[in-house]
SEVEXKOL-113580 format. One record per atom (N, C-alpha, C): residue number from 0; x, z, y. Coordinates in pm, whole numbers, plus 50000, padded with zeros to 5 digits. Atoms other than C-alpha are relative to their C-alpha. Example, Ala and Ser with C-alpha at 12.3 -4.5 7.8 and 13.67 -1.06 7.14 Angstrom:
BEGIN
[site 0,[50089,50000,49881]];
[site 0,[51230,50780,49550]];
[site 0,[50090,50000,50120]];
[site 1,[49918,49994,49881]];
[site 1,[51367,50714,49894]];
[site 1,[49923,50073,50109]];
***
This chain:
BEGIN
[site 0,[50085,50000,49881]];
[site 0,[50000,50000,50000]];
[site 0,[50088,50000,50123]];
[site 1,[49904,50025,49903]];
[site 1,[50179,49870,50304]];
[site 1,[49913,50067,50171]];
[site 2,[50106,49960,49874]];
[site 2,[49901,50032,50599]];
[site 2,[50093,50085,49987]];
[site 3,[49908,49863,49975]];
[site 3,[50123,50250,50825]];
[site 3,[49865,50123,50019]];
[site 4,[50101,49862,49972]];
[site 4,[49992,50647,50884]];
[site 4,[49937,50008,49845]];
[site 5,[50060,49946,50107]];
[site 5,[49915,50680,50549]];
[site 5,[50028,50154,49962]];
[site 6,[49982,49830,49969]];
[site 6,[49829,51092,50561]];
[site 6,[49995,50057,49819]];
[site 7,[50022,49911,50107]];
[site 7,[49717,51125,50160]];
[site 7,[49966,49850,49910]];
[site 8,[50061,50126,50091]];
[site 8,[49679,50849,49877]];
[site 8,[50050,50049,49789]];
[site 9,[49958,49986,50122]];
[site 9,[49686,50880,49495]];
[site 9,[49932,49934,49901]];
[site 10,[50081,50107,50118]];
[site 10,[49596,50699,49147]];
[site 10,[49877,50065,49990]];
[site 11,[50060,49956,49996]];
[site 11,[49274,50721,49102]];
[site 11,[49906,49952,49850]];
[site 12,[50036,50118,50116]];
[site 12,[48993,50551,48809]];
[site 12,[50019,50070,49865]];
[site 13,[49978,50018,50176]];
[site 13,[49034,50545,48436]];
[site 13,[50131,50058,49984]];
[site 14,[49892,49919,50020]];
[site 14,[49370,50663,48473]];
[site 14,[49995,50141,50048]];
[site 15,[50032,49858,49952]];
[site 15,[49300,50988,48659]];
[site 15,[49900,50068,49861]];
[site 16,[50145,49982,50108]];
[site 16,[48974,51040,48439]];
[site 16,[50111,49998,49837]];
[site 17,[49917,50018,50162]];
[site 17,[49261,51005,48099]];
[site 17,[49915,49902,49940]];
[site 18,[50089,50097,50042]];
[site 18,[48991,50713,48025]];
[site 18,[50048,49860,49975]];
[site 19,[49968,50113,49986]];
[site 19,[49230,50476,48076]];
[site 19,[50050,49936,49857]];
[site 20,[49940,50106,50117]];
[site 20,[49359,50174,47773]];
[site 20,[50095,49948,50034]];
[site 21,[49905,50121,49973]];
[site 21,[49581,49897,47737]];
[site 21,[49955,49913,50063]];
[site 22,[50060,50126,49895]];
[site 22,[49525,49705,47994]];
[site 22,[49907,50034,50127]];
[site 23,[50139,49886,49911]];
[site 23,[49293,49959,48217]];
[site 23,[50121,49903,50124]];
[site 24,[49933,50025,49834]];
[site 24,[49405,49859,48584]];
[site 24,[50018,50161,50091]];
[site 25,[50017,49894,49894]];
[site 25,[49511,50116,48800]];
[site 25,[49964,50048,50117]];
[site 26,[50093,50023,49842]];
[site 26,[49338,50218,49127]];
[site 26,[50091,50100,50040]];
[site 27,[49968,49889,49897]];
[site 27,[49477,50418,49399]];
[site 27,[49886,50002,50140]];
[site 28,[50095,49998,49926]];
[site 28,[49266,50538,49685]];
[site 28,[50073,50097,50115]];
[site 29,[49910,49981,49927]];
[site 29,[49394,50661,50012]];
[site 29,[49915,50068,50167]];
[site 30,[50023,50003,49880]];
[site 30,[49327,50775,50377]];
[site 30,[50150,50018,50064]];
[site 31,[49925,50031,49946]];
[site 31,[49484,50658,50668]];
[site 31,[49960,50047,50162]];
[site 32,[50030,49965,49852]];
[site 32,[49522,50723,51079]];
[site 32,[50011,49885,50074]];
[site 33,[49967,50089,49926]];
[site 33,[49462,50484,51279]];
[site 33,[50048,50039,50145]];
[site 34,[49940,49938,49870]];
[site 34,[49667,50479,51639]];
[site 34,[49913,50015,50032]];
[site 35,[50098,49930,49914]];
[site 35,[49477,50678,51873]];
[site 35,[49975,49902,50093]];
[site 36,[50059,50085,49846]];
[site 36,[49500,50471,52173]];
[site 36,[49924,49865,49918]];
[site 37,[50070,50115,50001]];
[site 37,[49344,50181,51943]];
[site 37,[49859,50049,50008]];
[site 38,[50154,49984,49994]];
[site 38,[49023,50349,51931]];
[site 38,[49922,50007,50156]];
[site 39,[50007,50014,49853]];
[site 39,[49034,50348,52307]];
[site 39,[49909,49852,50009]];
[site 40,[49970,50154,49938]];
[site 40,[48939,49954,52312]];
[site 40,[49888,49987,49970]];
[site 41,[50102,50087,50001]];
[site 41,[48628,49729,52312]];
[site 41,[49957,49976,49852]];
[site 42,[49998,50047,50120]];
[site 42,[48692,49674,51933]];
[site 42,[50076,50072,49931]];
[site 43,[49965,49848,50130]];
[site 43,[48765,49972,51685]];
[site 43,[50103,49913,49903]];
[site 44,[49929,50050,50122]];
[site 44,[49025,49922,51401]];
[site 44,[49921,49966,49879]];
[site 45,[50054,49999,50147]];
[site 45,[48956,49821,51055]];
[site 45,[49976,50138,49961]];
[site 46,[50031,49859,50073]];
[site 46,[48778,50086,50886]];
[site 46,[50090,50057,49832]];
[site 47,[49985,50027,50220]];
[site 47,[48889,49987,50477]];
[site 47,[50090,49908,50030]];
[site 48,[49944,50115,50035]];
[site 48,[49175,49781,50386]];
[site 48,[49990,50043,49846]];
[site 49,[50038,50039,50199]];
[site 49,[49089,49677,49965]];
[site 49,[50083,49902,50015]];
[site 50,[49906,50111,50023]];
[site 50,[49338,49491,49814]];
[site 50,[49988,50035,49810]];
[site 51,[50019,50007,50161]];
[site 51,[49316,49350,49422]];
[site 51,[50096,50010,49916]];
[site 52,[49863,49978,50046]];
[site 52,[49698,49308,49368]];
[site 52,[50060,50021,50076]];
[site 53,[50026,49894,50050]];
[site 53,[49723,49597,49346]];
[site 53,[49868,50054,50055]];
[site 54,[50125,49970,49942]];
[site 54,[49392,49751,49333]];
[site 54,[49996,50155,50044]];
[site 55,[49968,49827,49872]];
[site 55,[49411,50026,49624]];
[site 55,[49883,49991,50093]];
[site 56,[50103,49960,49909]];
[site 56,[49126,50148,49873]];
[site 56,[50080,50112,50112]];
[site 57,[49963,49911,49886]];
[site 57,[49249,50285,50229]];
[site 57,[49902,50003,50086]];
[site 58,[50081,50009,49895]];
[site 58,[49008,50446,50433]];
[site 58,[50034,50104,50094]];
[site 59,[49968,49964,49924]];
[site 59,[49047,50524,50781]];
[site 59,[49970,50161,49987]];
[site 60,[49996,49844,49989]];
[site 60,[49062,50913,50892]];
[site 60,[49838,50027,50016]];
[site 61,[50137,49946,49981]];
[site 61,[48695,50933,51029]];
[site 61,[49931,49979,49863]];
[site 62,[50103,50015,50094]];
[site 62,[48550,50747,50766]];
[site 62,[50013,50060,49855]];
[site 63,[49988,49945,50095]];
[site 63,[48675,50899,50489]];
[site 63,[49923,50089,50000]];
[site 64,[50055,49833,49958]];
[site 64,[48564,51241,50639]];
[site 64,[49838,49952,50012]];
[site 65,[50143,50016,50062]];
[site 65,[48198,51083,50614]];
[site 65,[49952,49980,49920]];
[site 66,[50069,50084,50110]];
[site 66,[48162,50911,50337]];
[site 66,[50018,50195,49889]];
[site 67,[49947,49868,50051]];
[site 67,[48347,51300,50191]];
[site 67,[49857,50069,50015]];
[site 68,[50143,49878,49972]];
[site 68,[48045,51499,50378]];
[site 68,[49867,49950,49922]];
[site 69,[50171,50094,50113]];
[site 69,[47763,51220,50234]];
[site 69,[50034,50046,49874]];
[site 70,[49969,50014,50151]];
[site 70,[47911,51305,49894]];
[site 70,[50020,49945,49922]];
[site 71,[49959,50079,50056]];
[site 71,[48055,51023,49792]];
[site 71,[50117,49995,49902]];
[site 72,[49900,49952,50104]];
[site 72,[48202,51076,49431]];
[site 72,[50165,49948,50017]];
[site 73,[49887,50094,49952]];
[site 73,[48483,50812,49538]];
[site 73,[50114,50086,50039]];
[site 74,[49902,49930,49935]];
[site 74,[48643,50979,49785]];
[site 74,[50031,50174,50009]];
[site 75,[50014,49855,50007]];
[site 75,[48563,51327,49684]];
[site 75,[50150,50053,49884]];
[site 76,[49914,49971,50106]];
[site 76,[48774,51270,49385]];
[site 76,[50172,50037,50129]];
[site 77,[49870,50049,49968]];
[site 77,[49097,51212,49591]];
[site 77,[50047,50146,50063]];
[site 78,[49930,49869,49978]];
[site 78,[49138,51570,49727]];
[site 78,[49996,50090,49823]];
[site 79,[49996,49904,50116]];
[site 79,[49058,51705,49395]];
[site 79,[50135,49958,49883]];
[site 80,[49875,50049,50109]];
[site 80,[49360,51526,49165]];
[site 80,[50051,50092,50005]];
[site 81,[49852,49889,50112]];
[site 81,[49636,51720,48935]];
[site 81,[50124,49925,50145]];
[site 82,[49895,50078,49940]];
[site 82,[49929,51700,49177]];
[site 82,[50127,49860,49970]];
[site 83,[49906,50104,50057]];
[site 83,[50127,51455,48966]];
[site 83,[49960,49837,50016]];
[site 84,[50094,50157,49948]];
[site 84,[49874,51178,49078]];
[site 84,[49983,49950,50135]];
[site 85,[49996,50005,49872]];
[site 85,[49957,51217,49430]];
[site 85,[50111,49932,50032]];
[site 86,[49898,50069,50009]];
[site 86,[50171,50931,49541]];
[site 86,[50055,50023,50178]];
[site 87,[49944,49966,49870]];
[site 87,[50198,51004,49924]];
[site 87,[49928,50131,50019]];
[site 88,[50040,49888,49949]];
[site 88,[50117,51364,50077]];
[site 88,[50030,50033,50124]];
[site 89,[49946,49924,49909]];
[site 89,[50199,51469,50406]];
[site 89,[49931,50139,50059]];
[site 90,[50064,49857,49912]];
[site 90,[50129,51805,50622]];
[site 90,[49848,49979,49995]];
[site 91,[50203,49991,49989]];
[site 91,[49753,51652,50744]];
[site 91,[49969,49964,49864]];
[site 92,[50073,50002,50104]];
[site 92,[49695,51531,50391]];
[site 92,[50005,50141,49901]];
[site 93,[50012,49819,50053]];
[site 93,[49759,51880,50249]];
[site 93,[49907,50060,50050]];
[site 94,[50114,49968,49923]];
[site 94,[49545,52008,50523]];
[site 94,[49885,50020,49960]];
[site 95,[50085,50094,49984]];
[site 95,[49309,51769,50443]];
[site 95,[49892,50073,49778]];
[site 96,[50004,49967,50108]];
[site 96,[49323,51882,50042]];
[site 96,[49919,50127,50034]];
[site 97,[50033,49822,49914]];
[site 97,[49275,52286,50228]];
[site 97,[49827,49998,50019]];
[site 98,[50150,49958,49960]];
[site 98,[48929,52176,50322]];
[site 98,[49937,49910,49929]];
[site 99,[50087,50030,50112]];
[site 99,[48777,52023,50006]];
[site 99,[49883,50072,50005]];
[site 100,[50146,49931,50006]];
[site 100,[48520,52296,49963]];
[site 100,[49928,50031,50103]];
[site 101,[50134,49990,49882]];
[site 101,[48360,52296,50314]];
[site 101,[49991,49821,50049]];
[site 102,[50087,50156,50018]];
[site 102,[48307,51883,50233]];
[site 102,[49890,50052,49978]];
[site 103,[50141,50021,50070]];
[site 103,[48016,52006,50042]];
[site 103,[49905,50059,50015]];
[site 104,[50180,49955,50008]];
[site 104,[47662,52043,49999]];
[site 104,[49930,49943,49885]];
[site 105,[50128,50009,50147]];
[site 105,[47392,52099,49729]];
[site 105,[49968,49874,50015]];
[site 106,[50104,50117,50023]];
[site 106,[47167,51814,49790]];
[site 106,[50109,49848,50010]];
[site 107,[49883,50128,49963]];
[site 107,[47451,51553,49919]];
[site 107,[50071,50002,49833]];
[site 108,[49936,50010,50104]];
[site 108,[47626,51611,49586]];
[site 108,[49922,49970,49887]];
[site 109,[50083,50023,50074]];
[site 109,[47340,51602,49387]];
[site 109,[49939,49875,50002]];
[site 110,[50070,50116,49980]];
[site 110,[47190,51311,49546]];
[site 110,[50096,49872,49985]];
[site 111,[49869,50041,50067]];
[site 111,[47534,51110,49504]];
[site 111,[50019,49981,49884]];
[site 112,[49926,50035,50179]];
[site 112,[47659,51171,49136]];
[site 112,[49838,49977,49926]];
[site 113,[50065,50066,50074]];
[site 113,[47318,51148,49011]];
[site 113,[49946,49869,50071]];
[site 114,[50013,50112,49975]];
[site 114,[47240,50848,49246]];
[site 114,[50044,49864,49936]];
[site 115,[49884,50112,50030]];
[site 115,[47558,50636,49150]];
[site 115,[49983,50002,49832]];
[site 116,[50040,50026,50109]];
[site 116,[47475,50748,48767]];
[site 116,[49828,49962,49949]];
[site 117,[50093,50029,50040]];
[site 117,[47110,50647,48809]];
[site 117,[50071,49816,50024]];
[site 118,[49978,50163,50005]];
[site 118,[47267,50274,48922]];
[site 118,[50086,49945,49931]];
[site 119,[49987,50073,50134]];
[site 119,[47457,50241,48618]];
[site 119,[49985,50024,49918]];
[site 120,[50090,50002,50197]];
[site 120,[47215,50325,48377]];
[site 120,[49878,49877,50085]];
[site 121,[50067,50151,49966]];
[site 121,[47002,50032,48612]];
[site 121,[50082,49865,49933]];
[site 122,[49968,50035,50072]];
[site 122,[47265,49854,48508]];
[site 122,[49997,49919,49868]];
[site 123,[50001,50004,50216]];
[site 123,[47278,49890,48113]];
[site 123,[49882,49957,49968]];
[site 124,[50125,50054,50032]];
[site 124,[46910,49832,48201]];
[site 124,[49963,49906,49983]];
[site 125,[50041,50173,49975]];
[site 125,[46910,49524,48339]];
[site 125,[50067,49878,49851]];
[site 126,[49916,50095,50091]];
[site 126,[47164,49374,48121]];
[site 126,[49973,50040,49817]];
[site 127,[50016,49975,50151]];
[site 127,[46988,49514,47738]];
[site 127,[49983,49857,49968]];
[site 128,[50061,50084,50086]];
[site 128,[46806,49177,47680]];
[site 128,[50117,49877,50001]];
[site 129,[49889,50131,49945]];
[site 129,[47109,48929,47865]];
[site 129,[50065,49971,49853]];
[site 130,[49871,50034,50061]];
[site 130,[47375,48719,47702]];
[site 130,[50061,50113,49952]];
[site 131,[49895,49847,50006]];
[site 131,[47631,49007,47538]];
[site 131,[50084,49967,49941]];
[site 132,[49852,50041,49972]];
[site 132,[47966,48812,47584]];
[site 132,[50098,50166,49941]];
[site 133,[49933,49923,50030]];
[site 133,[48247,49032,47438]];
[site 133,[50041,50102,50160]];
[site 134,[49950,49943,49860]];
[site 134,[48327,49049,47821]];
[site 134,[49864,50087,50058]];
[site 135,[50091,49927,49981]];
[site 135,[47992,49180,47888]];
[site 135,[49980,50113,49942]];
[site 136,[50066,49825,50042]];
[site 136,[47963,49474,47634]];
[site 136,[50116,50038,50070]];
[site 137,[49834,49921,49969]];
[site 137,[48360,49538,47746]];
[site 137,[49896,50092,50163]];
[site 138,[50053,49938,49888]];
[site 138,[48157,49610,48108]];
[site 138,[49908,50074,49966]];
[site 139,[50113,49919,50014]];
[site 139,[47852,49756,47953]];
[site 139,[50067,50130,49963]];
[site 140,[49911,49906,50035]];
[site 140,[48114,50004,47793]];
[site 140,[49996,50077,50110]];
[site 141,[49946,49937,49850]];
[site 141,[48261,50089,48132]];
[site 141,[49905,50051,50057]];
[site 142,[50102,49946,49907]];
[site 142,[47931,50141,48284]];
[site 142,[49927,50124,49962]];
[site 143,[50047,49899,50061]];
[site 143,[47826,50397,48047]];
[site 143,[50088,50119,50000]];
[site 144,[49873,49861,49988]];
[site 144,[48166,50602,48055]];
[site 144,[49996,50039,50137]];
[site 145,[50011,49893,49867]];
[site 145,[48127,50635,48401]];
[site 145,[49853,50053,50051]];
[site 146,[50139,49966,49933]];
[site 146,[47745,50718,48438]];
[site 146,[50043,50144,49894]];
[site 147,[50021,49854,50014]];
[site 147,[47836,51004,48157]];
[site 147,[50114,50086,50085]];
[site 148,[49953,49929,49913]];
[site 148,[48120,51111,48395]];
[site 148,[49944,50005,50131]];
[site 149,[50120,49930,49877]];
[site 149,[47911,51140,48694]];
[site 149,[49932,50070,49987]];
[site 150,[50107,49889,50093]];
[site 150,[47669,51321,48522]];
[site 150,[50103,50131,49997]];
[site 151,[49910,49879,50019]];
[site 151,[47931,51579,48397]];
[site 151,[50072,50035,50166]];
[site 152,[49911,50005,49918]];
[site 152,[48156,51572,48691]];
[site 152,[49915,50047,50096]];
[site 153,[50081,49948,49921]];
[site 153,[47872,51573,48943]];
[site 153,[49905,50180,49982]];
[site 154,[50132,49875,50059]];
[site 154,[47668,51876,48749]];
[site 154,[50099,50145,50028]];
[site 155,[49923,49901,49973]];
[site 155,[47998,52084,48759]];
[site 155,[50014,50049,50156]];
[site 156,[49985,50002,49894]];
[site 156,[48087,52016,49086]];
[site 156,[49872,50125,50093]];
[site 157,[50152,49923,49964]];
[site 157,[47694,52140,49187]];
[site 157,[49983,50113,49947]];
[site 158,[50027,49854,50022]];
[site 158,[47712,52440,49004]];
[site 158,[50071,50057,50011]];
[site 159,[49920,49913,49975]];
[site 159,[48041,52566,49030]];
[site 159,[50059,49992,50149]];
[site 160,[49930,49982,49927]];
[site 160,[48179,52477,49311]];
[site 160,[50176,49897,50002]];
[site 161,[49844,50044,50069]];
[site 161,[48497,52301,49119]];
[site 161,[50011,49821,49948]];
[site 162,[49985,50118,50094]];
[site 162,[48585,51946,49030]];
[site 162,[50124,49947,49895]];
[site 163,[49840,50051,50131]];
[site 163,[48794,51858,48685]];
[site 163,[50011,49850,50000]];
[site 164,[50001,50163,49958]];
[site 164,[48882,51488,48768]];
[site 164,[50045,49977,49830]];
[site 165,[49999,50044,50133]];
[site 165,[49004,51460,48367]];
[site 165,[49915,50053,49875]];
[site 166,[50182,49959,50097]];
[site 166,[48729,51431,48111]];
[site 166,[50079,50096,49887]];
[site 167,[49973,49909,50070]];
[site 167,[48758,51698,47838]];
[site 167,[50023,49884,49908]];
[site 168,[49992,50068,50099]];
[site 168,[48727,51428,47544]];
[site 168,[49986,49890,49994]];
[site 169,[50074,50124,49911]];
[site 169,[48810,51091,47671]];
[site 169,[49944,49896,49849]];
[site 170,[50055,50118,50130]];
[site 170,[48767,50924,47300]];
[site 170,[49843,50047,49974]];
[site 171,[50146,49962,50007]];
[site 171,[48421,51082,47280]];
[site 171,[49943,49910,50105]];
[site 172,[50084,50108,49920]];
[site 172,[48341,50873,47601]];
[site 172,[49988,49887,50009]];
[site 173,[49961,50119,50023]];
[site 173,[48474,50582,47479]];
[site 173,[49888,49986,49867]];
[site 174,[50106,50059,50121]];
[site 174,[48242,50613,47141]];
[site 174,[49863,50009,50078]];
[site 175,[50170,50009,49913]];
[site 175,[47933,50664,47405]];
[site 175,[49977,49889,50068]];
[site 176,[50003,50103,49906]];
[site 176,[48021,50375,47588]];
[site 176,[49984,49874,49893]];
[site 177,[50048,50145,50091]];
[site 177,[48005,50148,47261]];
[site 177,[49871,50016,49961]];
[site 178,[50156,49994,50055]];
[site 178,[47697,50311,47151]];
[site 178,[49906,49951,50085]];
[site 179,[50063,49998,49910]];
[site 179,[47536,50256,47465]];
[site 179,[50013,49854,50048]];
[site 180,[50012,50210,50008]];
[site 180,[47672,49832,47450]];
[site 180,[49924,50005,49897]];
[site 181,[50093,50028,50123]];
[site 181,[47466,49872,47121]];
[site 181,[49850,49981,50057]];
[site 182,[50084,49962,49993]];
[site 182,[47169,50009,47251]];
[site 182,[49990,50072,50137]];
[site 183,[49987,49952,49890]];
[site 183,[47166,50055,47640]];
[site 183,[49874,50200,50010]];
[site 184,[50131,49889,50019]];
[site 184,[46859,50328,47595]];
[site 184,[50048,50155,49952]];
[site 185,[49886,49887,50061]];
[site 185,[47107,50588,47427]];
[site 185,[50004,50044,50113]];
[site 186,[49949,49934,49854]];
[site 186,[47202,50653,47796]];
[site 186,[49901,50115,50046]];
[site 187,[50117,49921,49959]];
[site 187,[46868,50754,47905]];
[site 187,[49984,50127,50003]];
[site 188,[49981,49844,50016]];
[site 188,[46846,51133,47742]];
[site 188,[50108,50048,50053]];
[site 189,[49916,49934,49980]];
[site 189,[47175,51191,47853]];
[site 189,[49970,50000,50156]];
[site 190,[50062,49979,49843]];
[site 190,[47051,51105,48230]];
[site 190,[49906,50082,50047]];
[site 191,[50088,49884,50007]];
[site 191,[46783,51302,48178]];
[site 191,[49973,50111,50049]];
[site 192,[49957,49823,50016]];
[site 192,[46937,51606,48033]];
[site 192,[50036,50014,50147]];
[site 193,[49923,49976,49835]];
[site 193,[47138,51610,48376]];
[site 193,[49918,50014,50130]];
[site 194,[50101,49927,49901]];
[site 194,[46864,51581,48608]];
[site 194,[49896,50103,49998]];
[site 195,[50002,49863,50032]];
[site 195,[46699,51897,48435]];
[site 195,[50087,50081,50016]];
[site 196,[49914,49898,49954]];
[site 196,[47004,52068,48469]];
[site 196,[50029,50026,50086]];
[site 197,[50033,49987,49879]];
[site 197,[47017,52016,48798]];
[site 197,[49867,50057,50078]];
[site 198,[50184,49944,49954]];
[site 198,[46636,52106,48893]];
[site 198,[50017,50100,49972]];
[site 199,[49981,49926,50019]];
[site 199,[46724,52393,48711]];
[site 199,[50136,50104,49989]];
[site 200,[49865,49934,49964]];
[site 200,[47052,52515,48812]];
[site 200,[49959,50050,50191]];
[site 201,[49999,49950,49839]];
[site 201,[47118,52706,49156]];
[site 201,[50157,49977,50025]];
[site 202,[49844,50021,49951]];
[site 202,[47427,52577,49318]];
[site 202,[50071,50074,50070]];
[site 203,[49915,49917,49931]];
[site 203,[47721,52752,49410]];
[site 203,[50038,49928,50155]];
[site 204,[49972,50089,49887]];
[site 204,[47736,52495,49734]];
[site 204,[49927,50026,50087]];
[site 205,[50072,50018,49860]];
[site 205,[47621,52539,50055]];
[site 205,[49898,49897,50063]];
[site 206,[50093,50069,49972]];
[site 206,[47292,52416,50161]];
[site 206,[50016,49835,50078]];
[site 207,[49911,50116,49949]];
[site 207,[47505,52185,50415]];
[site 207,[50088,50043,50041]];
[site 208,[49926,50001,49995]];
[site 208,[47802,52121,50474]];
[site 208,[50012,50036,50157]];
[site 209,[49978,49963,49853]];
[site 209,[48026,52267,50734]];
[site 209,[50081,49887,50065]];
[site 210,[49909,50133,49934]];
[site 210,[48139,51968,50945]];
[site 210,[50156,50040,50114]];
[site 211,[49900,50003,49941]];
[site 211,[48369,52178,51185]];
[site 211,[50115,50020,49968]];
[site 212,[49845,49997,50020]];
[site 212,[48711,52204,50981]];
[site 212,[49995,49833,50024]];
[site 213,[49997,50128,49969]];
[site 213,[48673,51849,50974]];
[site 213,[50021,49922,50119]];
[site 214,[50027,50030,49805]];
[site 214,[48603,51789,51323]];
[site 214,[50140,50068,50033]];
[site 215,[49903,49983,50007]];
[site 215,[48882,51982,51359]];
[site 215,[50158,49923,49994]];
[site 216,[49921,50071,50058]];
[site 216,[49117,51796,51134]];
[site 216,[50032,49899,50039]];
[site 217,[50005,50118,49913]];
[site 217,[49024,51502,51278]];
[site 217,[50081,49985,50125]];
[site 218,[49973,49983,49902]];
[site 218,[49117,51600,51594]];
[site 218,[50159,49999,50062]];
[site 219,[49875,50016,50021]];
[site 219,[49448,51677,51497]];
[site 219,[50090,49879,49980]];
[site 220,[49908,50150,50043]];
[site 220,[49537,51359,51334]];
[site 220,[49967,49868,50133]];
[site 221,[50023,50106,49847]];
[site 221,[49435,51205,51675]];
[site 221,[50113,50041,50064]];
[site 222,[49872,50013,49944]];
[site 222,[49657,51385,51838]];
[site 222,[50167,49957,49983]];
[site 223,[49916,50062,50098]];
[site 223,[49918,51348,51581]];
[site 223,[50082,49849,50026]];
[site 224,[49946,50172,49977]];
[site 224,[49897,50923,51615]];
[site 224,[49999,50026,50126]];
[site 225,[49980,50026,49876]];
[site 225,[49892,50981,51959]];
[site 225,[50105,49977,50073]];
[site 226,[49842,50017,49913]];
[site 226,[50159,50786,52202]];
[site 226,[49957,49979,50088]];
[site 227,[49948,50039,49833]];
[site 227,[50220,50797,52560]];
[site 227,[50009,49889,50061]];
[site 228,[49966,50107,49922]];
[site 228,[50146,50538,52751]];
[site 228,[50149,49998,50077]];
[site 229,[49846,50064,49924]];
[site 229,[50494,50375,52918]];
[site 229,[49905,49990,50171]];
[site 230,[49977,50021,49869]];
[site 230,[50511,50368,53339]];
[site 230,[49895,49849,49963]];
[site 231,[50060,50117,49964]];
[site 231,[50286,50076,53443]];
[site 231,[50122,49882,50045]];
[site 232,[49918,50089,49889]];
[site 232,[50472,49784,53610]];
[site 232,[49985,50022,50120]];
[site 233,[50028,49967,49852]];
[site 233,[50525,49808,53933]];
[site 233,[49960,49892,50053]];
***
């Protein structure tokens, strides 16, 4: 990833998750600062630079810190990694790690991991009767290993307070993900179970989130990129 100000970035995906194969691709995912004085101008910086080779996601400082408060499993993961998956760190991305648990909120987290695992069990839905290309179950696979890690991942998260970014038994999710190219419908009970457990769980998370470390943080990494205008011309 060549974007300067990069404050925090690390692998992220199938390899984080221990989900990964021969041949898995690796993701990294990242936030970045953009210079201060550019936000000054008529026309804001890029928010996201995505790139495929290599497949990396950099998102700017603010937006990270929203998409984080909405509860977006994505970027939630990236403060939570094992330190050995952390490929850049500095001071604000440490910081930045410091205020993981006042990202969150009950309903934002809830409405998130089971959102993103209700749209790929739509998915597995859509695609039971289709064509089922080797390359297609290979995706139907994928779509099922990560709707039961959202499920898990999200349910913890909502009740404890805690996120384990590596699955307890990744060959167990790998035999759910063929059962579930067999017979997309398999999924179903397990989506289910999860939104009962949720209805019926009381979360250790705060109703909403507290936005001012953030605001904060932010603030900092403004000043941070911040340079001095030079003497005018005379």
């Amino acid at each position: 990833m060549t974007t300067k100000n990069i404050l925090l970035s690390g692998i992220v995906g199938s390899t984080a998750y221990g989900l990964a194969r021969e041949g898995s691709d690796v993701d990294r995912l990242g936030v970045f600062a953009a210079p201060t004085e550019d936000l000054h101008g008529l026309h804001g910086p890029k928010e996201s630079h995505v790139t495929t080779t290599p497949d990396s996601t950099l998102h700017e400082a603010a937006k990270w810190c929203r998409l984080a408060l909405g509860g977006n499993p994505t970027v939630t993961e990236l403060v939570w990694l094992p330190d050995e998956l952390y490929e850049v760190r500095t001071p604000l991305g440490d910081e930045l790690i410091g205020l993981r648990t006042t990202l969150l909120s009950a309903k934002r987290v809830r409405d998130a991991y089971l959102g993103y695992a209700g749209q790929q069990f739509k998915r597995l839905y859509d695609r039971r009767h289709g064509s089922f290309s080797a390359d297609t179950r290979k995706r139907t696979a994928k779509h099922a290993r990560h709707l039961r890690r959202l499920c898990h991942q999200g349910f913890e998260l909502y009740a404890t307070g805690r996120l384990s970014i590596r699955v307890e038994d990744p060959d167990d999710y790998h035999r759910f993900g063929e059962q579930v190219a067999a017979d997309a419908m398999i999924a179903l009970p397990l989506l289910k179970h999860y939104e009962t457990a949720f209805d019926e769980t009381r979360s250790a998370l705060p109703e909403q989130a507290d936005e001012a470390p953030a605001e904060a943080w932010l603030r900092r990494v403004r000043a941070h990129h911040y340079t001095q205008p030079g003497p005018s011309p005379a």
